[in-house]
C-alpha positions as CSV (number, residue, x, y, z in Angstrom):
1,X,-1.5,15.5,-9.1
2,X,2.3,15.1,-8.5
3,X,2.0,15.7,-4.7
4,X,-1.3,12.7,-4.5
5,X,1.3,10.8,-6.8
6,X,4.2,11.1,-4.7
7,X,2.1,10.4,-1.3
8,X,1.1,6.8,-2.8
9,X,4.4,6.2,-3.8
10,X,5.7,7.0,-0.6
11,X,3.0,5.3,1.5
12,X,3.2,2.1,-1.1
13,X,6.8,1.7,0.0
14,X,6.9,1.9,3.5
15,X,3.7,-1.0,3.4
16,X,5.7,-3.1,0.8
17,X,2.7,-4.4,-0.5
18,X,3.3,-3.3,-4.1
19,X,5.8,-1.3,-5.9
20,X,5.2,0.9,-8.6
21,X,7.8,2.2,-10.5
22,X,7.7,6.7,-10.1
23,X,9.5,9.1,-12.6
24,X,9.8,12.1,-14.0
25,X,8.8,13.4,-17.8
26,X,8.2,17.0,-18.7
27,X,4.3,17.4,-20.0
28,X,4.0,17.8,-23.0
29,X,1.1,19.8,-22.8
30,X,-1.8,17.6,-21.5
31,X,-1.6,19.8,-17.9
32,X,0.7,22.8,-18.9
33,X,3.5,22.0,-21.2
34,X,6.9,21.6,-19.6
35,X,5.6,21.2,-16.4
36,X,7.6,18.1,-14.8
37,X,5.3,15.2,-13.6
38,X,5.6,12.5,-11.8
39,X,3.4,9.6,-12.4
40,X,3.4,5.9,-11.7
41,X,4.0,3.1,-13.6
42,X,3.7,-1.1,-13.3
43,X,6.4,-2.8,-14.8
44,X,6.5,-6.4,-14.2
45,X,8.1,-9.4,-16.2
46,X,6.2,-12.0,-13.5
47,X,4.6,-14.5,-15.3
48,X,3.2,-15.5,-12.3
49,X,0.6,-12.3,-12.2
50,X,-3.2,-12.6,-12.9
51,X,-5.4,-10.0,-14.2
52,X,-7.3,-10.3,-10.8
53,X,-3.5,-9.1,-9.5
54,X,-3.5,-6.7,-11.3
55,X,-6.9,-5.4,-10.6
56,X,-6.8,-5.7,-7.0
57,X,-3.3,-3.4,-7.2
58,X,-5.2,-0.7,-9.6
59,X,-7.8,-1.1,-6.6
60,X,-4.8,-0.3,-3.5
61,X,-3.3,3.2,-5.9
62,X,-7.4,4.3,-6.2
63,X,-8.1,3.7,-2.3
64,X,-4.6,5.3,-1.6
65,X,-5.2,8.3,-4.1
66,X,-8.5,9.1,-2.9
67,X,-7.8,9.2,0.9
68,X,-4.2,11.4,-0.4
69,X,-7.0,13.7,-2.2
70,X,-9.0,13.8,1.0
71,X,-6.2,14.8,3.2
72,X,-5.0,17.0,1.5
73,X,-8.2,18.9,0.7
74,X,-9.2,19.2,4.6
């Protein structure tokens, strides 16, 4: 999970075509407790955004985090 995580990330960033916040926070047990992940978060105080925005972005990290899971399970 944290390497698909931190391949979008990266790949988002070099494309500039969104920007998702990335961090790390120790699990508290959902995976294996202590274990420090790194997931992705949208922040935005646009008011300009529209729920079709925001959709077609969850869309982009999907597409990207399926073809990261593909790579990497060749």
């Amino acid at each position: 999970l944290n390497e698909v995580n931190k391949a979008i990330h990266e790949s988002m960033i070099k494309e500039g075509k969104y920007h998702l916040h990335q961090f790390s926070i120790p699990d508290a047990g959902l995976f294996q407790k202590d274990f420090i992940l790194y997931p992705l978060r949208f922040m935005s105080g646009n008011p300009n955004l529209t729920e079709k925005d925001i959709d077609k972005m969850v869309e982009y990290v999907r597409a990207k985090g399926e073809k990261m899971v593909k790579v990497r399970s060749v």
